[in-house]
N, C-alpha and C positions, 0 to 999 in steps of 0.2 A: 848340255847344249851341244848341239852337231858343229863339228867345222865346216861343216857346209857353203862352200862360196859361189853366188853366181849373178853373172849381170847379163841384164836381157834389152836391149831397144827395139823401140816402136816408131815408126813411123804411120803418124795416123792423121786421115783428113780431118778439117776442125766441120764436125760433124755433133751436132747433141751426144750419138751415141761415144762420140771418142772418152769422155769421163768412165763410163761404167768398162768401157774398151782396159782403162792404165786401170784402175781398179781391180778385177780381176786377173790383170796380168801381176800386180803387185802380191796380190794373195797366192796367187801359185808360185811365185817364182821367190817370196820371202816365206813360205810354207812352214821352215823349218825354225822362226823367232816366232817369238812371245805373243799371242795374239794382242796382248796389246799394244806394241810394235809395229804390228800389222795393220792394225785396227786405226791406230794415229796414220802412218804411213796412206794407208788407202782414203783416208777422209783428206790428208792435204794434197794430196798428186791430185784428190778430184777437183777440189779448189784451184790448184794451178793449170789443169786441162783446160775447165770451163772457163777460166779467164784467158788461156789463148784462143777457145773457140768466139769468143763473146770480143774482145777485142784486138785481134790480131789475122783470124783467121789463114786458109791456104793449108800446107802440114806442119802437125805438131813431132816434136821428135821428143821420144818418153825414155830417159835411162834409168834404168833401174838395176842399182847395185845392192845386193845384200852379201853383207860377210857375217860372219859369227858375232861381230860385237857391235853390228851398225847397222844402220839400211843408209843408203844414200840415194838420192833420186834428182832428177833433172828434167825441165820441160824448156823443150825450147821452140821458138816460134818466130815467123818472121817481121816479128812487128819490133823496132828498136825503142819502142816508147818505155821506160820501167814502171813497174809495177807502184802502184799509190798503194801505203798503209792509211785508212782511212780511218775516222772514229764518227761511225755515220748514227743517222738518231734512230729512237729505237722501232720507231714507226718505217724506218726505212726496211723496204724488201731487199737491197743488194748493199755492197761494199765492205762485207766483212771478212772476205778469203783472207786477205792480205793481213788483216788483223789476226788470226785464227794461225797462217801459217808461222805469223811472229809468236806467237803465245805455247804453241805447241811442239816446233820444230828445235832441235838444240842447237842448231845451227841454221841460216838461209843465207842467199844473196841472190846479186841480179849479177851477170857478165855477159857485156854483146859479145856476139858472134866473132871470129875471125874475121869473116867478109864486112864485119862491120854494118849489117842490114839488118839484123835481128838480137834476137838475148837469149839465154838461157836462166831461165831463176831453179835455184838448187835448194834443196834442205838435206838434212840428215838427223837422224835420230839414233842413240845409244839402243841396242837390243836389250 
């Protein structure tokens, strides 16, 4: 495995495309871990994208940290409401990000903002 460390942000409008936007920035910029790593990683930052484009809107700010033994990632938006873990029925079409990033992520949380007007929700995963 590479020592390889690097963290990159994004500032993106909450736009449909902004998911596939932190997606591909995560696969380049965690290039050097485990595809499945990767592969986890880029299915929850799109979960967290689309749920600030869907209920938060304005820009999203995408951090993305990979070190040798981790990925860490962060979405932040200005909406202060936190995220619902939801356990929706099966017939439902939405409300399972939140479940998905709890089930897969080795760690998450929610933390407002400084200014106290918005959040950031974090996870991280072992490489």
């Amino acid at each position: 495995m590479s020592s390889h460390a690097s963290t990159v942000t994004l500032r993106l409008p909450a736009r449909p495309t902004a998911a596939a936007q932190a997606r591909h920035a995560v696969r380049d910029t965690c290039r050097h871990l485990s595809e499945g790593t990767v592969s986890d990683a880029t299915l929850l930052v799109s979960e967290l994208v689309t749920n600030a484009v869907r209920y938060a809107g304005g820009i999203i700010t995408v951090v993305i940290d990979c070190e040798p033994d981790r990925v860490a990632i962060a979405v932040g938006d200005d909406s202060p409401a936190q995220p619902i873990v939801c356990d929706p029925h099966p017939s439902d079409t939405h409300g399972r990000g939140m479940r998905l990033v709890e089930s897969v992520a080795a760690q998450w949380g929610c933390r407002p903002t400084s200014e106290g007007e918005g959040k950031t929700v974090w996870f991280s995963l072992p490489a």
